[in-house]
N, CA, C and O atoms as CSV, one atom per row, in Angstrom:
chain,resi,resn,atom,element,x,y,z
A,1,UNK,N,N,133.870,122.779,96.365
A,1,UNK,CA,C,133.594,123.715,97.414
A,1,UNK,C,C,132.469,123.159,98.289
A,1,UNK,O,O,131.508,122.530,97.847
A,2,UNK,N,N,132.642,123.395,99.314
A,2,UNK,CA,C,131.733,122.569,100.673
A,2,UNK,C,C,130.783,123.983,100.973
A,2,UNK,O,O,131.088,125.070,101.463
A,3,UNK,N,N,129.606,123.487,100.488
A,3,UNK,CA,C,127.897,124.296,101.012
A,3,UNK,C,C,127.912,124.166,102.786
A,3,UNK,O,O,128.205,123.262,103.569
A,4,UNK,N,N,127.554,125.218,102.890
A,4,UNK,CA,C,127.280,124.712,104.472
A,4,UNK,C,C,125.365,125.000,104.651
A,4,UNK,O,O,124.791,126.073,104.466
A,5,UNK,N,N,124.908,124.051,104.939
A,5,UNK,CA,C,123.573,123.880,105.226
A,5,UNK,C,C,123.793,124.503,107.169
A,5,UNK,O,O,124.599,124.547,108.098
A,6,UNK,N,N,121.873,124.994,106.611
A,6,UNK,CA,C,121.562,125.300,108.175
A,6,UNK,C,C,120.444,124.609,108.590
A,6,UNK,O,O,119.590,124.065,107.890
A,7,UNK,N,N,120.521,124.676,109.765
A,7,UNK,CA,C,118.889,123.818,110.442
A,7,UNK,C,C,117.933,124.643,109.919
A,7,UNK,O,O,117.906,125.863,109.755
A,8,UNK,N,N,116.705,123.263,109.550
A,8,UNK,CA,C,115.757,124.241,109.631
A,8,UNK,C,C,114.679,122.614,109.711
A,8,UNK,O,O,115.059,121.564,110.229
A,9,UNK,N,N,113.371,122.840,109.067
A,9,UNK,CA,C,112.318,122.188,109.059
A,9,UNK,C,C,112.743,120.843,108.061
A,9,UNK,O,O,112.218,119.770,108.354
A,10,UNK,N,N,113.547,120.883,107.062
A,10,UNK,CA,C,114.599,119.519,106.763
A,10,UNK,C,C,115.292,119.096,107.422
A,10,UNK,O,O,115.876,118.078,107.051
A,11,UNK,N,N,115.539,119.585,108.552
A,11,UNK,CA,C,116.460,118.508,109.321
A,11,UNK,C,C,115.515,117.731,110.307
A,11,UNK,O,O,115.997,116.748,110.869
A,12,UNK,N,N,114.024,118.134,110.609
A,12,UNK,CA,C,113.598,117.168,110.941
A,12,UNK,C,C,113.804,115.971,110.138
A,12,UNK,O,O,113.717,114.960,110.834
A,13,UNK,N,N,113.990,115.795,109.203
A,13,UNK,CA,C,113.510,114.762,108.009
A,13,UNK,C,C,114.471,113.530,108.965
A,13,UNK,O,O,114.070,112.460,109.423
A,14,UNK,N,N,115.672,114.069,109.035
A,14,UNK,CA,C,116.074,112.764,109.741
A,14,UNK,C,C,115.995,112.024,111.276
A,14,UNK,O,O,116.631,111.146,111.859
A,15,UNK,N,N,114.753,112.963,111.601
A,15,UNK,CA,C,114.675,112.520,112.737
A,15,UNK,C,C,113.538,111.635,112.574
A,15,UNK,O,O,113.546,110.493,113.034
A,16,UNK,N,N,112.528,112.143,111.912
A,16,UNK,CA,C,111.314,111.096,111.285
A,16,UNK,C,C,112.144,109.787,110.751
A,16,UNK,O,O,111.732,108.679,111.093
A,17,UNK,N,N,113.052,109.870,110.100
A,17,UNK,CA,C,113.701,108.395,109.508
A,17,UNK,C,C,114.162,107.737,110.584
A,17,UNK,O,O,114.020,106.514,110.569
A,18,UNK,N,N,114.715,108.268,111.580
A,18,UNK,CA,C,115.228,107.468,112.842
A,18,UNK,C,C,114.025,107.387,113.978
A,18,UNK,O,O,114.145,106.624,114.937
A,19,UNK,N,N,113.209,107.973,113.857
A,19,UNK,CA,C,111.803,107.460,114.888
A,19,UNK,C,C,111.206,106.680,114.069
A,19,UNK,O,O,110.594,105.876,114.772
A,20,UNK,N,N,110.947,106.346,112.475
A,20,UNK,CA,C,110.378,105.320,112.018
A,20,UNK,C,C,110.828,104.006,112.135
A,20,UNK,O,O,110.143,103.003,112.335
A,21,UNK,N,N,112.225,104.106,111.973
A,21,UNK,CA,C,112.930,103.170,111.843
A,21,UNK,C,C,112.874,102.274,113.939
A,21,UNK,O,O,112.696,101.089,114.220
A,22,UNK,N,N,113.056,103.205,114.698
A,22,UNK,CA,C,113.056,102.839,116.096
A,22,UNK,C,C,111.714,102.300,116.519
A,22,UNK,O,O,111.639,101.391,117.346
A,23,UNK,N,N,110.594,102.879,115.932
A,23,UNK,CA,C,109.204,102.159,116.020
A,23,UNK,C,C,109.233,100.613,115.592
A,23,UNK,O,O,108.625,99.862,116.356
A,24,UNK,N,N,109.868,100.019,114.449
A,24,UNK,CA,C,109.281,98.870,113.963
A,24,UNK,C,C,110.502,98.284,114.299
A,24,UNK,O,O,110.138,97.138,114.039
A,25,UNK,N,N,111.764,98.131,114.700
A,25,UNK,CA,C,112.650,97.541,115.137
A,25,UNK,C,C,113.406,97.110,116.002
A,25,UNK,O,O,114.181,96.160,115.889
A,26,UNK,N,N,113.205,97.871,117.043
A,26,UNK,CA,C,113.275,98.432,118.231
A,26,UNK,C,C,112.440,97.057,119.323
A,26,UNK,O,O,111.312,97.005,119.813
A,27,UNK,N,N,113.437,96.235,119.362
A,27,UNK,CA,C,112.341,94.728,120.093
A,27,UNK,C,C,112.417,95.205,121.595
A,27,UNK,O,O,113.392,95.829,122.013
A,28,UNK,N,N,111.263,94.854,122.433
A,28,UNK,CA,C,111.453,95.008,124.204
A,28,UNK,C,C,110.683,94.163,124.525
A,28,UNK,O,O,109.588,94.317,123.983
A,29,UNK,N,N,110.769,93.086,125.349
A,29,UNK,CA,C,109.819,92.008,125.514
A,29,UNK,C,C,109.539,91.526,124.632
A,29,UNK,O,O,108.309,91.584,124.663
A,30,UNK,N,N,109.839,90.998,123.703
A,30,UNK,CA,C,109.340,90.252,122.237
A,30,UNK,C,C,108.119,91.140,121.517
A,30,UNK,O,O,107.192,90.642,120.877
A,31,UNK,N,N,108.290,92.331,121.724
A,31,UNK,CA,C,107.266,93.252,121.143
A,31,UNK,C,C,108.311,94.582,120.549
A,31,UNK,O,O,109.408,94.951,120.968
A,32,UNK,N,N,107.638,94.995,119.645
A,32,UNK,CA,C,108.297,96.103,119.233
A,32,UNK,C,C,107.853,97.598,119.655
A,32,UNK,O,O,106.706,97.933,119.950
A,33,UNK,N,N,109.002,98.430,119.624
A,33,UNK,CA,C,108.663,99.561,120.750
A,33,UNK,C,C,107.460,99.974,120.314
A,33,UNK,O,O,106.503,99.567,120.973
A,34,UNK,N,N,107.217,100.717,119.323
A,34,UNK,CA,C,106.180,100.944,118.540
A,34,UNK,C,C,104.732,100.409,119.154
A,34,UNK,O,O,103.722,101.101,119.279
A,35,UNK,N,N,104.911,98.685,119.586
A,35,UNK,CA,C,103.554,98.917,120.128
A,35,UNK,C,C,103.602,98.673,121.106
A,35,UNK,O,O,102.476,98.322,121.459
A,36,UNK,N,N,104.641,98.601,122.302
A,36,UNK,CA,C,104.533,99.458,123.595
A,36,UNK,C,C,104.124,100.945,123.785
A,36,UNK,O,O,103.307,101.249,124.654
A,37,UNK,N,N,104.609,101.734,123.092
A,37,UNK,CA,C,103.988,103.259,122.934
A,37,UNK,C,C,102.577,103.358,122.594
A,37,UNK,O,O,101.784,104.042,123.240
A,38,UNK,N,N,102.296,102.713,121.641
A,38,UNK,CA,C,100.544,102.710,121.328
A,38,UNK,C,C,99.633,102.047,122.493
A,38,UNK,O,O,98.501,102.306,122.901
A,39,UNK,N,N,100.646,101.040,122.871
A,39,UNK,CA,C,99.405,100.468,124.188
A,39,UNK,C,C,99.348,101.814,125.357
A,39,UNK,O,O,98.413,102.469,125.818
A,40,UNK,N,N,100.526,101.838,125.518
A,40,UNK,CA,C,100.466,103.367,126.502
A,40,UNK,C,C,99.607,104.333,126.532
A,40,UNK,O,O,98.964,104.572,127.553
A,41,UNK,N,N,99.464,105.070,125.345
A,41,UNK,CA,C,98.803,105.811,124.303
A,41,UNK,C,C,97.308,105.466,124.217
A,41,UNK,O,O,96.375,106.172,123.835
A,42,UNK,N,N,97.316,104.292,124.637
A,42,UNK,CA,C,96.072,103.290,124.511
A,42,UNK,C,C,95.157,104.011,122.857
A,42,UNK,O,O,93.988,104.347,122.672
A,43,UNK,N,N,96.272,103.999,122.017
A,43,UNK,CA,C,95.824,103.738,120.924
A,43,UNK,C,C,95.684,102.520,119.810
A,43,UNK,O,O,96.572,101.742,120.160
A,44,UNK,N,N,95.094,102.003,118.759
A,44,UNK,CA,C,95.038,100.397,117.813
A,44,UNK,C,C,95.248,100.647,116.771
A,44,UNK,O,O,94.375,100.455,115.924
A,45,UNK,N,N,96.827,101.316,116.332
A,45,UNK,CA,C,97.099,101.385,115.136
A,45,UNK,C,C,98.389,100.639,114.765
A,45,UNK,O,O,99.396,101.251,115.120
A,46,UNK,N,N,98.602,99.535,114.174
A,46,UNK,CA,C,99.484,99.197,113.854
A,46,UNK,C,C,100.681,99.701,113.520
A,46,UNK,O,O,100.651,100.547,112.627
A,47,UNK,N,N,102.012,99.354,114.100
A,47,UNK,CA,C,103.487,100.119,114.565
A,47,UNK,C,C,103.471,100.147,112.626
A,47,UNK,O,O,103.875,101.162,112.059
A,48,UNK,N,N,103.046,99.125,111.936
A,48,UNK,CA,C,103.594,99.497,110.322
A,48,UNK,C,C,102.951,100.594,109.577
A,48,UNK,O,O,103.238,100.896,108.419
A,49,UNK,N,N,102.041,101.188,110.331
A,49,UNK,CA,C,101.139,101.978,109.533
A,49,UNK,C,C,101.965,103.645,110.197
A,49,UNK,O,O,102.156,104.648,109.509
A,50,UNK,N,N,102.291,103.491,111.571
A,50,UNK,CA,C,102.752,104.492,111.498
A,50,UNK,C,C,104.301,104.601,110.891
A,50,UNK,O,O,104.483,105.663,110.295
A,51,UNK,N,N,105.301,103.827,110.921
A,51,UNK,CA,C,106.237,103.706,110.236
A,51,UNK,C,C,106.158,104.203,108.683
A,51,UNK,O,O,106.968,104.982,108.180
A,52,UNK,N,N,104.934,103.563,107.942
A,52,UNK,CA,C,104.852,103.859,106.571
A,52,UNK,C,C,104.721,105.327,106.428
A,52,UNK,O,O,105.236,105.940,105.493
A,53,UNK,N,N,103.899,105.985,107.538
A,53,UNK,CA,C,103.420,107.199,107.355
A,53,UNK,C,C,104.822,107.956,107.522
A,53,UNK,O,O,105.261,108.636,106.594
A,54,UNK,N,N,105.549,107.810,108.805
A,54,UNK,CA,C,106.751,108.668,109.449
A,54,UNK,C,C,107.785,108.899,107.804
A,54,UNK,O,O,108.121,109.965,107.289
A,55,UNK,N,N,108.053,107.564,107.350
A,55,UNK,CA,C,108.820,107.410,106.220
A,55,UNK,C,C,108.831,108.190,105.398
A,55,UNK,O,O,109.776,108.935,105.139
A,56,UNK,N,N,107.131,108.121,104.509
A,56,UNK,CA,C,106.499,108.716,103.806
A,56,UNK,C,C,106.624,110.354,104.226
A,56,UNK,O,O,106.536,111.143,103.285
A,57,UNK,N,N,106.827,110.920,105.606
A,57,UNK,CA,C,106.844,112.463,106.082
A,57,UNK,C,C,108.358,112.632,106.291
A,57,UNK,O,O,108.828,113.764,106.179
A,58,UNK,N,N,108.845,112.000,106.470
A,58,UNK,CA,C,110.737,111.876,106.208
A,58,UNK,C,C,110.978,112.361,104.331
A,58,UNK,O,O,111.181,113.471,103.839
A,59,UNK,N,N,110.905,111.619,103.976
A,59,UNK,CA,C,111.169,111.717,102.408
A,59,UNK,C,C,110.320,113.298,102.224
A,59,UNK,O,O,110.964,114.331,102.042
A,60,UNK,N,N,108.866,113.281,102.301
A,60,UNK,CA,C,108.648,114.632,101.714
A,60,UNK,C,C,109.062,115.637,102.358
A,60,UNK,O,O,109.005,116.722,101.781
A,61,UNK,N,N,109.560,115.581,103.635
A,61,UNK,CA,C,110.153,117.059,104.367
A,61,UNK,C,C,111.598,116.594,103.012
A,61,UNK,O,O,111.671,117.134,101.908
A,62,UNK,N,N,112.195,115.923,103.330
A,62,UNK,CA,C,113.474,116.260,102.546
A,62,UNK,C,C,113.713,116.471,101.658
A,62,UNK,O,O,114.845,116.809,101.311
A,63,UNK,N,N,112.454,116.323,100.714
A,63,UNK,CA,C,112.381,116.429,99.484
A,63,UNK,C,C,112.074,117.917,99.006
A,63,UNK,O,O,112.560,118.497,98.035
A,64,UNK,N,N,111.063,118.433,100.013
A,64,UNK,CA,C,110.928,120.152,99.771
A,64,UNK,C,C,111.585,120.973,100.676
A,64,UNK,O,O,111.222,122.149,100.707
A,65,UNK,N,N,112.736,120.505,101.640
A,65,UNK,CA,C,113.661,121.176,101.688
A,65,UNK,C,C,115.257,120.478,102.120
A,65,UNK,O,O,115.917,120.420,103.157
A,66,UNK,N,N,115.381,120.150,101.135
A,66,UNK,CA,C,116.199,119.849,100.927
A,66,UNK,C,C,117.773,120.868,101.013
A,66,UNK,O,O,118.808,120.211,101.125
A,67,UNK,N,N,117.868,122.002,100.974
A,67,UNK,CA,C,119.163,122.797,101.318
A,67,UNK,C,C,119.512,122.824,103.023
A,67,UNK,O,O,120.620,123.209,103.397
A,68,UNK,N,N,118.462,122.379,104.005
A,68,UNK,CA,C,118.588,122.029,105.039
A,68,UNK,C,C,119.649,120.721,105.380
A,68,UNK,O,O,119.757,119.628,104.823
A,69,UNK,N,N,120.380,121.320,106.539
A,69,UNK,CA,C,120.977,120.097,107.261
A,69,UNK,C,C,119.928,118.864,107.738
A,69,UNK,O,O,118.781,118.846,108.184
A,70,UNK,N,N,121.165,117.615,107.329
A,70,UNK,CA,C,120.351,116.543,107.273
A,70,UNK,C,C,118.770,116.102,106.928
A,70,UNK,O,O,117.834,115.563,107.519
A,71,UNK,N,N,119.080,116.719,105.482
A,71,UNK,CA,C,117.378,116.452,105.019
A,71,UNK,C,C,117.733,116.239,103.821
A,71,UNK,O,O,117.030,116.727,102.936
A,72,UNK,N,N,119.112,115.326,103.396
A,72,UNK,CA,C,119.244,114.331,102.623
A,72,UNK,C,C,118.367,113.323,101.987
A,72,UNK,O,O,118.063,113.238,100.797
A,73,UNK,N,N,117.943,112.424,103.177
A,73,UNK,CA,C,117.307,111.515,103.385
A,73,UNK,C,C,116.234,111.156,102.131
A,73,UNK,O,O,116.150,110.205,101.354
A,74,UNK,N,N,115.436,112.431,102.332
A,74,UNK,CA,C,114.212,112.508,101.409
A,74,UNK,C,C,114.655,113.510,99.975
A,74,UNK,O,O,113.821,113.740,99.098
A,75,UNK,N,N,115.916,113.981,99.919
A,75,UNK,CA,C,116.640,114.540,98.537
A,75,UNK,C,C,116.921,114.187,97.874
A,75,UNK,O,O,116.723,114.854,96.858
A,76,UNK,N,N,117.557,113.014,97.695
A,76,UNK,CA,C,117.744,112.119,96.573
A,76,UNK,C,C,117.047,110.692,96.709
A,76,UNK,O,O,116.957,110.106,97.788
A,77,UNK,N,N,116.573,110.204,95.527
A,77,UNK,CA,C,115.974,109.398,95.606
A,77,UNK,C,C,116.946,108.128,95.767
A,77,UNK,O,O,117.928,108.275,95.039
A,78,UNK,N,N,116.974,107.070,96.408
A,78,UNK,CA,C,118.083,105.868,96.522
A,78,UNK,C,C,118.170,105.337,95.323
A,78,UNK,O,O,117.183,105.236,94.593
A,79,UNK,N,N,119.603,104.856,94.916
A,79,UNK,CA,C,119.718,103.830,93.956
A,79,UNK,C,C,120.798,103.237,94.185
A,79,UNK,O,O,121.847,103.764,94.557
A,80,UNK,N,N,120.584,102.006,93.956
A,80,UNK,CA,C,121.718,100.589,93.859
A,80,UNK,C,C,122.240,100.564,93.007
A,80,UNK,O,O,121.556,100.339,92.008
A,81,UNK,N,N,123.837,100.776,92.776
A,81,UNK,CA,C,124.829,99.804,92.012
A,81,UNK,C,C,125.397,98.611,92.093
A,81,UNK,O,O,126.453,98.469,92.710
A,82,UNK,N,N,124.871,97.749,91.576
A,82,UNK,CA,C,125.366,96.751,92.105
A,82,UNK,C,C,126.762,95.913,90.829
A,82,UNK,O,O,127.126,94.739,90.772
A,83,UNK,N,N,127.230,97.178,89.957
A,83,UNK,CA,C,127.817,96.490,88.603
A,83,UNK,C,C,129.349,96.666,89.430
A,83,UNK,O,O,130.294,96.318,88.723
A,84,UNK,N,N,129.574,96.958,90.261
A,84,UNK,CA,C,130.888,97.398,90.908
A,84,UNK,C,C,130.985,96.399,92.249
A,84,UNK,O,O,131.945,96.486,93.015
């Protein structure tokens, strides 16, 4: 039987995973977006520190609410099979 989840404050979770992920990967001029936005910002924090943090606030939104749409992310913890 298919749950139907509703929006709520877990579904940010996957938006933090896709703005973390767009910060440190995200190349423009041989720089990553991440620290085009901080120069803007005219802030000096390294694009990995906020990534670690966004990640780190991805997983725990999803983790404490997890019955929310798309707040997977941070609900189960990942694991590899690799015997298959």
């Amino acid at each position: 039987m298919k749950k139907n989840r509703r929006l709520g404050v877990g579904s940010l979770s996957l938006l933090f995973f896709i703005l973390a992920i767009a910060v440190s990967n995200t190349i423009i001029n041989k720089k990553p977006l991440g620290e085009h936005v901080f120069n803007f910002l005219q802030l000096n924090i390294p694009e990995s520190i906020i990534t670690i943090t966004l990640l780190i606030l991805a997983a725990t939104i999803g983790i404490k609410f997890k019955d929310h749409l798309f707040a997977k992310i941070g609900a189960e913890p990942v694991t590899l099979d690799w015997t298959s």
